[in-house]
N, C-alpha and C positions, 0 to 999 in steps of 0.2 A: 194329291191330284189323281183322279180316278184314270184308268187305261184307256179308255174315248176319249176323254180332254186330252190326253198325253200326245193320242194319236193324231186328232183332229190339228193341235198345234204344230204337230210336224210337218204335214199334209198340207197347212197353209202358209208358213214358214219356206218350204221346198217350193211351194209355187213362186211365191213372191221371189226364193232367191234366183231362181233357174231366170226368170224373166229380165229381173235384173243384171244376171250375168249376159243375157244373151246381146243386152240392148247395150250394150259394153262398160255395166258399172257393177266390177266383176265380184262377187260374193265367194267366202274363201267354204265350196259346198261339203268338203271333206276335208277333217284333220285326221294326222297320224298323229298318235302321242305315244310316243316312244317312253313309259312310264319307267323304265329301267332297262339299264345295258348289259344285266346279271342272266345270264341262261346257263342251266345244266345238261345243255347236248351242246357238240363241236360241229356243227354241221361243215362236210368240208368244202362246200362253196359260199358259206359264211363271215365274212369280216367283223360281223358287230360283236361274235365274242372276244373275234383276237384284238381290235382295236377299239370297241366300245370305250371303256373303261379309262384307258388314256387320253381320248376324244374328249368325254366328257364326264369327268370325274365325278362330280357331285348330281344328287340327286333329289328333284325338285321338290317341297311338301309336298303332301296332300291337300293342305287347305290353300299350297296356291294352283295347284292343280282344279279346283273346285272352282278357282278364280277366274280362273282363264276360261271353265267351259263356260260361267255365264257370261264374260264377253265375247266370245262366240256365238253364244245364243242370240248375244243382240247386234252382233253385227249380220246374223242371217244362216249359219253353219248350220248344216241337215244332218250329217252324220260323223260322227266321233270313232275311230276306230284302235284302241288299244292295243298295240303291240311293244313290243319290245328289240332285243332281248327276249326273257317269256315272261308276260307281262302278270304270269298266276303265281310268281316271284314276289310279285308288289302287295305285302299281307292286307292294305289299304282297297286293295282293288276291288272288292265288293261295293262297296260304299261309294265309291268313286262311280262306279253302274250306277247305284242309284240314285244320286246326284245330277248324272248325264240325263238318265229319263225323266228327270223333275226339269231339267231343264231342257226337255223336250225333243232330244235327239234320238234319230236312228243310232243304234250301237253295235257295235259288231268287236269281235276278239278274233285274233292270230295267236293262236297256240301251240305246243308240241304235244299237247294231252297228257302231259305226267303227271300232273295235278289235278287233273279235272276232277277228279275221284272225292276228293277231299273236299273242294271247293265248288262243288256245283248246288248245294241247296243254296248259299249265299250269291248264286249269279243268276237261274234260272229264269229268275222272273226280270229281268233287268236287260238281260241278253236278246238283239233281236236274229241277231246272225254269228254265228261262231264257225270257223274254219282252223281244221285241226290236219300239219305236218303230215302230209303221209305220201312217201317220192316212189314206191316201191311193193308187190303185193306179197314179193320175196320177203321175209321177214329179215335175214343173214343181208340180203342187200341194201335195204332199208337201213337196218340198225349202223353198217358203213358209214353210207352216205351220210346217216346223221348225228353217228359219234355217238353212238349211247344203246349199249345195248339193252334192250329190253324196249323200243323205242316204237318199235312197229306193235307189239301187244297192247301197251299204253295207248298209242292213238286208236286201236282199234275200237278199246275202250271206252274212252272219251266220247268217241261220234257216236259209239251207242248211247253211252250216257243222253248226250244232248238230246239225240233224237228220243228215248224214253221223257225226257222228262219238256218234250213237245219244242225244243228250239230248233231251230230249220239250221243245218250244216252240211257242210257240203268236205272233201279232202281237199286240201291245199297239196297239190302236187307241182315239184318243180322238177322238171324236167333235164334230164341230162345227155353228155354222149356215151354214159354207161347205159343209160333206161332210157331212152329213144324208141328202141324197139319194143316197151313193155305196155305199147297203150292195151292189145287187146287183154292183157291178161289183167290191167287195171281197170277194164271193162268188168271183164269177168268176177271182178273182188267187186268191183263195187254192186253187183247184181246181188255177190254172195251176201255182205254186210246191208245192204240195200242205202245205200251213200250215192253221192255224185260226188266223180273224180273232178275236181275244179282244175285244167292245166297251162301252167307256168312253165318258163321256160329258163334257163339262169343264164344269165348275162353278165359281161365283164363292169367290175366298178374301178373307176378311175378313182385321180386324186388320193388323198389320204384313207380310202379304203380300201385300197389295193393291195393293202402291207401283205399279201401272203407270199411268205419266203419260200414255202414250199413248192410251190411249182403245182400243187394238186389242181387247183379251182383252175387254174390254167387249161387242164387237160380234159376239163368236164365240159367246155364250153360246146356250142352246135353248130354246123355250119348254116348257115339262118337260111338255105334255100332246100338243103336238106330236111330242115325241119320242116319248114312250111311243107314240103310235098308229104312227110309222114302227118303232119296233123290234120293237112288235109284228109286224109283217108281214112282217117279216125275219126272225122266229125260227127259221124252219125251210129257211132258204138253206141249200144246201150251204157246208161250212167255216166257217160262222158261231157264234162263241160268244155266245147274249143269254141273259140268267138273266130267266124270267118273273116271280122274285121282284121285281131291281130295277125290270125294267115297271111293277110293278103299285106298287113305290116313289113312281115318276115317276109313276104317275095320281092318287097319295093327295099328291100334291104335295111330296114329301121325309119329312123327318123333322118331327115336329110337338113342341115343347114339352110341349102340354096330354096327349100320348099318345105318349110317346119310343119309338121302337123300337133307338136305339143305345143297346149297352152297349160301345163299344168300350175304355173304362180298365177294364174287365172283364176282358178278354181280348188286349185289344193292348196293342203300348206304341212308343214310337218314339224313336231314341238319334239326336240332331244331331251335326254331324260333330265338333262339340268334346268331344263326351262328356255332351253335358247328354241327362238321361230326360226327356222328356213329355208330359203327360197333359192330355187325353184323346188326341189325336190331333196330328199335326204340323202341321196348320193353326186349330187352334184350342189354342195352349200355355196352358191353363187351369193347371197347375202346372210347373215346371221344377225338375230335382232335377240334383244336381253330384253324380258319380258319382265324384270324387275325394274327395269328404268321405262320403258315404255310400255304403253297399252296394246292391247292383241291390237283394237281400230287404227292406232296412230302408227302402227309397224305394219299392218296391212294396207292401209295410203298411204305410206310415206314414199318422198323421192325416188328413194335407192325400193323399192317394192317395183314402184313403175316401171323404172328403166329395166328391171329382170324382167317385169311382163313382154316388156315392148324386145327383148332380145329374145325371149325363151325360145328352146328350140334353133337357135342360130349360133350358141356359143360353138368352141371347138369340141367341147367334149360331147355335145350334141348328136354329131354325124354317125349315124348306124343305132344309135339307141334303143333298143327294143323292152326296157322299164314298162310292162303291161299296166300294171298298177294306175300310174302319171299317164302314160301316152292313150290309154283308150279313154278312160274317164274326164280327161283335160277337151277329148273332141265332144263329149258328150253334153260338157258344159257349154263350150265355145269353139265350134267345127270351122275346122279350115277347108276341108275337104269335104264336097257334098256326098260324093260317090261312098268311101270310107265312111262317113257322118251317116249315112241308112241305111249299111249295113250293120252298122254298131248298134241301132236303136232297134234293129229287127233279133238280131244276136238278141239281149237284154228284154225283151219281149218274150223270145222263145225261152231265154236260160232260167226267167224270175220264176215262172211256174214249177219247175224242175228243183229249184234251189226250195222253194218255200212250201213244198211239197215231201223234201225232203225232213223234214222234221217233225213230220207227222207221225205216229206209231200206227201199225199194219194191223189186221183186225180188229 
């Protein structure tokens, strides 16, 4: 299938599913597919490498990983987004790319860049968005944060990589209470490298992924009105991506119970590297579906799918949640709030040029 027809299919695909979600017969528009729980960095506000592995021991084929993206495809699914773990772990992953654009979806990668090197003639053409680790313009505070020294020269790598060989990337920066204070100078790298700093913010996970005995990821959290006031002021750095949406998330203190603004089992959905679906999101598995006894359609309608839809956003572990990821894209599909719902579609308006601009080569 030629690149026109690939694109044209996704183009009307995305139409039809958005429309469908809005009119309340919810289309699941992004999967996470957590292709493996194996990463070689310790990032220290990380769980998925301390608890991966014991979570979810075994790890899915390939060829039913193939499976699932075409019933995806035909229940309506726009974008597929591989991560992990680090998902350039998965020797299969190429091919798995181009299977997802046979089967007609946007595709995107979360990476750490250590691989990229090796592995980028077998992705290039498959890849429509790739987003590469990088918390830090300090290279010594960077490599900390993410356990692995040599960690910041590798990504720097990578996103040149990408960008030479024409795919739009942007830095996946997540934000801490050590580097709160580093946005201008993550301005200033990403001018030098010429990238857009994409910024996250790290958040506390509950339930079973909480296991860190250490006390570290504890101490790196933010105080969420603090932050909002510094992201605020950094909105309009050069090469800086912040959604004034999530700002204004962080100043209403998260997500609220009593007035939910996620709908994310709406609109998302997230496959663990065994093959299990889960709902609502991948840090709060309020249901888990075995994708070898049932079909992605018959786990996406089924009973226990509803009743997460119809609670989401209201359990207990709900209240304060600031998961950027789920809670901005969940309003994007199916908006509770109109106020937040137009600033997010003006965000995403102004960031799309910037991001896909970004993977251009200069001269």
């Amino acid at each position: 299938m030629t690149k026109n027809k690939i694109r044209g299919k996704m183009i009307l695909r995305a139409l039809k599913s958005f429309g469908h979600t809005l009119v309340g017969n919810p289309k699941p528009l992004v999967v996470h597919y957590h292709v493996t729980t194996a990463c070689n960095f310790r990032c220290i506000f990380c769980n998925i490498w301390r608890e991966g592995a014991r979570l979810y021991p075994n790890q899915v084929p390939a060829d039913k990983i193939k499976e699932h993206l075409e019933q995806f495809a035909e229940i309506g699914t726009v974008n597929v987004d591989f991560t992990g773990g680090e998902p350039l772990l998965r020797p299969e992953l190429g091919k798995l790319y181009a299977h997802a654009k046979d089967c007609g979806f946007l595709t995107t990668i979360n990476t750490n860049g250590w691989f990229v090197e090796r592995r980028i003639e077998e992705l290039h053409n498959f890849v429509d968005y790739a987003q590469v680790s990088l918390d830090s313009p300090i290279p010594e505070e960077n490599d900390y944060i993410r356990g692995k020294r040599g960690a910041h020269k590798h990504a720097v790598q990578a996103l040149k990589l990408f960008k030479d060989y024409s795919v739009p990337v942007s830095a996946s920066v997540t934000l801490t209470n050590q580097t709160i204070d580093r946005l201008k100078g993550l301005s200033e790298f990403g001018q030098e490298i010429g990238v857009n700093m994409n910024i996250n913010v790290v958040f506390p996970q509950p339930l079973e992924h909480a296991h860190d005995r250490t006390g570290v990821r504890e101490r790196m959290l933010i105080d969420y009105k603090r932050c909002a006031q510094k992201l605020d002021q950094a909105r309009y750095l050069p090469n800086i991506l912040i959604s004034s949406n999530f700002v204004q998330i962080l100043k209403n203190g998260g997500n609220r119970k009593d007035k939910p603004i996620c709908k994310a089992a709406s609109v998302m959905v997230t496959i663990a590297a065994d093959g299990t679906m889960i709902l609502p999101c991948f840090y709060y598995p309020e249901a888990r579906f075995n994708l070898s006894e049932l079909s992605v359609k018959n786990a996406w309608y089924s009973p226990l799918a509803w009743k997460v839809r119809k609670n989401c956003g209201r359990y207990p572990y709900c209240e304060g949640c600031i998961a950027r990821c789920y809670l901005q894209f969940s309003q994007l599909g199916m908006p509770r709030d109109m106020s937040l719902y137009s600033s997010l579609v003006r965000d995403y308006l102004f960031s799309s040029g910037k991001v896909l601009s970004s993977g251009k080569k200069e001269g």
